[in-house]
C-alpha positions as a LaTeX table, in Angstrom:
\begin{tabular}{lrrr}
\hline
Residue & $x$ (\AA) & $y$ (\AA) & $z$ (\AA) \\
\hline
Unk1 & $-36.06$ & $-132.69$ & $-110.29$ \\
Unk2 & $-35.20$ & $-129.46$ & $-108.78$ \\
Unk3 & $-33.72$ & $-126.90$ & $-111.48$ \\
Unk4 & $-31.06$ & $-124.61$ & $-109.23$ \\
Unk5 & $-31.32$ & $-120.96$ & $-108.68$ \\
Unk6 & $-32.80$ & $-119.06$ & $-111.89$ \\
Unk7 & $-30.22$ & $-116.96$ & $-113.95$ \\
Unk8 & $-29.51$ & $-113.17$ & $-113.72$ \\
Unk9 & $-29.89$ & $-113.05$ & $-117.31$ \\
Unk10 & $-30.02$ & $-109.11$ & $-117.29$ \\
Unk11 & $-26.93$ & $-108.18$ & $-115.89$ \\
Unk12 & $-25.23$ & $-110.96$ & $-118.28$ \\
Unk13 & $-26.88$ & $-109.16$ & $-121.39$ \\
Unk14 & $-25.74$ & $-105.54$ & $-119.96$ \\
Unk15 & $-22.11$ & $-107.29$ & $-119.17$ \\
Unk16 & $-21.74$ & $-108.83$ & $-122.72$ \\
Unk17 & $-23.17$ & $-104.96$ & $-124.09$ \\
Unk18 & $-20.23$ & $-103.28$ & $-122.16$ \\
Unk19 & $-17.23$ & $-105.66$ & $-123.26$ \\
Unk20 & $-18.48$ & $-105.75$ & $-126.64$ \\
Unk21 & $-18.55$ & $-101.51$ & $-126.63$ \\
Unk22 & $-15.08$ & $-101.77$ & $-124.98$ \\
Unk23 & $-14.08$ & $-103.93$ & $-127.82$ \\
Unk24 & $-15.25$ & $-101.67$ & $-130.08$ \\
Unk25 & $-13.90$ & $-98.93$ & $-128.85$ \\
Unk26 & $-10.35$ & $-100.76$ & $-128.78$ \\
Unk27 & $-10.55$ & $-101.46$ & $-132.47$ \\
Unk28 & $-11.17$ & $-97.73$ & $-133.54$ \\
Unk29 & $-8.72$ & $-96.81$ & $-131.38$ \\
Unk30 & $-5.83$ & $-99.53$ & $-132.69$ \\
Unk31 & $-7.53$ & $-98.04$ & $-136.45$ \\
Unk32 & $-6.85$ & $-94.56$ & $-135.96$ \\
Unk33 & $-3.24$ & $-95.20$ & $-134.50$ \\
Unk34 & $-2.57$ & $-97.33$ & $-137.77$ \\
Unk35 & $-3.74$ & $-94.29$ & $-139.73$ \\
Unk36 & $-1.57$ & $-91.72$ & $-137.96$ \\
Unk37 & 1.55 & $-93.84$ & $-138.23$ \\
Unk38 & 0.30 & $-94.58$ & $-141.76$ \\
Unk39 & 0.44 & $-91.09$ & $-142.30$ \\
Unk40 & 3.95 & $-90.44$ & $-140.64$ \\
Unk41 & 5.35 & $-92.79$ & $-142.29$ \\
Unk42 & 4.17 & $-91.28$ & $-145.70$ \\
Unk43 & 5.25 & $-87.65$ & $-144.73$ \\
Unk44 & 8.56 & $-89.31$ & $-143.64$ \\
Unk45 & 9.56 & $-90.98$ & $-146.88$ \\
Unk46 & 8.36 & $-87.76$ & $-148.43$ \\
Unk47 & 10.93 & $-85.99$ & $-146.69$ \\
Unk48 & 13.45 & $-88.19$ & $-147.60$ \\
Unk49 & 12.34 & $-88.45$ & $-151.15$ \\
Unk50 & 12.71 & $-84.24$ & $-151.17$ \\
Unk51 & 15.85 & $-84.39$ & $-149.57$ \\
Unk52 & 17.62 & $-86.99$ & $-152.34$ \\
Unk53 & 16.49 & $-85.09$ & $-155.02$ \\
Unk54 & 17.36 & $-81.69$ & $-153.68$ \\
Unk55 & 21.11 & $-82.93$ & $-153.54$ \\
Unk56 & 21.33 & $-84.64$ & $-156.90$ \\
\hline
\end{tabular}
């Protein structure tokens, strides 16, 4: 039985190296956004939190 053509097994193994680097780099990304709006957030309330007592 003829097998068909062989497989480019290289460029699949440098393909699945690049998406899973993009990935990567998506979920540090999507982490450090949390973390800055995280932070905001905090700074935000603590602002607030100030502010009420400063008028009490």
């Amino acid at each position: 039985m003829a097998k068909g053509p062989e497989k480019n097994t290289k460029n699949k193994a440098l393909h699945t190296k690049l998406l899973n680097r993009k990935k990567a780099k998506l979920q540090e990304e999507k982490k450090e956004k949390a973390l800055l709006l995280k932070a905001l957030v905090a700074k935000i309330n603590q602002k607030k939190n100030d502010n009420k007592s400063d008028t009490k």
